[in-house]
C-alpha positions as CSV (number, residue, x, y, z in Angstrom):
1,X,48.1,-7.8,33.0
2,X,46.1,-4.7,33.1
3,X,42.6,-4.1,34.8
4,X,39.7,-5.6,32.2
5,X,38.0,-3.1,30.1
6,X,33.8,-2.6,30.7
7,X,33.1,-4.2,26.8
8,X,35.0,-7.8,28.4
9,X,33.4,-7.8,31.6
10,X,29.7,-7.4,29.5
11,X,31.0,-10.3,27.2
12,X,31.8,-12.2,30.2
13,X,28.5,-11.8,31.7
14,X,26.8,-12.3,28.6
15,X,29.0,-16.1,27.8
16,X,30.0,-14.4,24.6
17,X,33.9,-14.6,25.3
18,X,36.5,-16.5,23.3
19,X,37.9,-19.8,25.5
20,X,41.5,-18.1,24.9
21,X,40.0,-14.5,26.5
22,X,37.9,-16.7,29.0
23,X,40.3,-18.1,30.8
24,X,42.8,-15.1,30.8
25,X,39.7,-13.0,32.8
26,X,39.3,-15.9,35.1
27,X,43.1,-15.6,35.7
28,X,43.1,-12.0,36.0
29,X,40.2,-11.9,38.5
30,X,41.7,-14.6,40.8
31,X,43.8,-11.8,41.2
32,X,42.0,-8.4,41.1
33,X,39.0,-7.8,43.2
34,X,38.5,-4.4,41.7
35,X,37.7,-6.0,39.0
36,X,35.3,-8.7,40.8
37,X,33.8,-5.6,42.3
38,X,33.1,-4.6,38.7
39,X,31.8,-7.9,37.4
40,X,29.6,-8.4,40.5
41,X,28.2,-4.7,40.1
42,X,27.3,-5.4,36.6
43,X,25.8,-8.8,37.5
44,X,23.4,-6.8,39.8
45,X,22.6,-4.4,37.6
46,X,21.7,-6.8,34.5
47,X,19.4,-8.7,36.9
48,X,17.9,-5.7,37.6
49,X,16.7,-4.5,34.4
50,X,16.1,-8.1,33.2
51,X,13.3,-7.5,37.0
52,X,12.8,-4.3,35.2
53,X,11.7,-5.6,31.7
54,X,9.8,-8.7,33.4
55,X,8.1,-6.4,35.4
56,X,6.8,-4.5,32.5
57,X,5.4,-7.3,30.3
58,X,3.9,-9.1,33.3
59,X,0.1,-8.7,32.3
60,X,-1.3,-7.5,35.6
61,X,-4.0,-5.3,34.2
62,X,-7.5,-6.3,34.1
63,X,-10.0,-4.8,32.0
64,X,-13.1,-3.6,34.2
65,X,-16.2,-5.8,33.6
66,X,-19.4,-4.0,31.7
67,X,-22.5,-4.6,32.9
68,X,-24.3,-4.8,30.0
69,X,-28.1,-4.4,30.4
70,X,-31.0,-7.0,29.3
71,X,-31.9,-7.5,26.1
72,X,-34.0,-4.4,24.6
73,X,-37.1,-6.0,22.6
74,X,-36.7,-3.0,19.9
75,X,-33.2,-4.4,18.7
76,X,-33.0,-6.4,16.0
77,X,-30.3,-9.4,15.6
78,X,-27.9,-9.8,13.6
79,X,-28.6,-12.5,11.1
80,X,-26.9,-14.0,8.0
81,X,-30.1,-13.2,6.0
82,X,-29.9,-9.9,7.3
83,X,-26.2,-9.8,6.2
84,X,-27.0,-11.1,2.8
85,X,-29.8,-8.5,2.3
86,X,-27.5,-5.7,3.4
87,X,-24.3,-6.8,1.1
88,X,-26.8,-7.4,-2.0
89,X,-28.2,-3.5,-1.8
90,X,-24.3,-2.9,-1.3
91,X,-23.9,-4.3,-4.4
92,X,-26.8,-2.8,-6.2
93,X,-25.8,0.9,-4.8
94,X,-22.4,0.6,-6.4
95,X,-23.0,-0.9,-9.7
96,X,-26.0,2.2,-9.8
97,X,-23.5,4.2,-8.8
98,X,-20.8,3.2,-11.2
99,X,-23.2,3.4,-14.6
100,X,-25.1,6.0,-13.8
101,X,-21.5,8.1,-13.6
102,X,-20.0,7.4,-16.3
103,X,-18.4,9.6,-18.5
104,X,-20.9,10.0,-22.3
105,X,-18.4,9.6,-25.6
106,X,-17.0,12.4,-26.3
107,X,-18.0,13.6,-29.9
108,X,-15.2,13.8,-31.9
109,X,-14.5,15.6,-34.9
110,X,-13.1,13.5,-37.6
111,X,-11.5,14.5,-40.7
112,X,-11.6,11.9,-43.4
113,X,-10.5,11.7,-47.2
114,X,-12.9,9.8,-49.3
115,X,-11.7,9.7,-52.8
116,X,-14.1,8.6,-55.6
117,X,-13.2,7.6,-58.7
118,X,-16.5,7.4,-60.2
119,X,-16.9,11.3,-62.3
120,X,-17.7,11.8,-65.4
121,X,-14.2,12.3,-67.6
122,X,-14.2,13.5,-71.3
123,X,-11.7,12.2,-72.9
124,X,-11.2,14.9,-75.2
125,X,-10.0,17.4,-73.1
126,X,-6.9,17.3,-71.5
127,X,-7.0,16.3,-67.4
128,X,-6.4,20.1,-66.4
129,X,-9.2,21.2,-68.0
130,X,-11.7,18.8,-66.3
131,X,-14.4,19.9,-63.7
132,X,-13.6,18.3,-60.6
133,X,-16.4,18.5,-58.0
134,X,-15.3,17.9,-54.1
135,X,-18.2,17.5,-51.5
136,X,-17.1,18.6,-47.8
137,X,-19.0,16.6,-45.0
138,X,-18.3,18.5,-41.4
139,X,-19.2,17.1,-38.4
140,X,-22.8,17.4,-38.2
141,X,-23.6,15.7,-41.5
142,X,-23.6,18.8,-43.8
143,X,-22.8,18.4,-47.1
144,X,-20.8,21.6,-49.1
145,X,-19.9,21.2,-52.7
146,X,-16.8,22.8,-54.3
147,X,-16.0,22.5,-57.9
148,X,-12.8,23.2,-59.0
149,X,-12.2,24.1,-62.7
């Protein structure tokens, strides 16, 4: 059998071998010591990053201590009244805020049709020779009259 490869000897470390592959490395390193040197090497050297990452998320800092001074007789505490108050004039602030901003209608032309049946007709002349009067309203209210003969 031939010398065990570095991906085995992790998997051997790590338990994640096969029972068939397991017990043909224990066979083979009965055997080799070259390759106990190799699974002893890597033995030490997972322990020692496992040290390594231990070592790093050991808390061993300490935050200094602040000294914090007496209490000033010009500072106010902080109250639930006081936070009410302050979250009320929040409240008023942004509702001012939001009507006094808002955008005015937009005046609009619009065009409209209004027909009206209610003329005068004579019946004895034919429809094309009627007087048909058509009153224009623009936009501002202004009345224009056209009569169309």
């Amino acid at each position: 059998m031939s010398c065990i490869n570095s991906e085995i000897i992790q998997k051997y470390i790590d338990g994640e071998l096969t029972p068939r592959q397991l017990s043909e490395t224990e066979l083979h390193l009965e055997d080799c010591p070259e390759c106990v040197a190799k699974v002893n090497q890597r033995q030490k050297l997972a322990a020692g990053i496992k040290d390594a990452i231990r070592f790093l998320t050991d808390e061993t800092l300490q935050a200094p201590l602040i000294a914090l001074g007496g209490k000033h007789p010009d500072k106010r505490h902080f109250t639930a009244k006081r936070l009410f108050y302050y979250l009320s004039a929040a409240c008023i602030l942004l509702f001012a805020i939001l009507f006094t901003f808002q955008k005015a209608p937009v005046n609009q032309e619009k065009n409209a049709i209004v027909t009206n049946t209610d003329w005068e007709v004579d019946a004895n002349r034919p429809i094309s020779q009627q007087e048909l009067i058509l009153n224009v309203i623009d936009g501002e209210g202004n009345i224009t009259e056209y009569q169309i003969r």
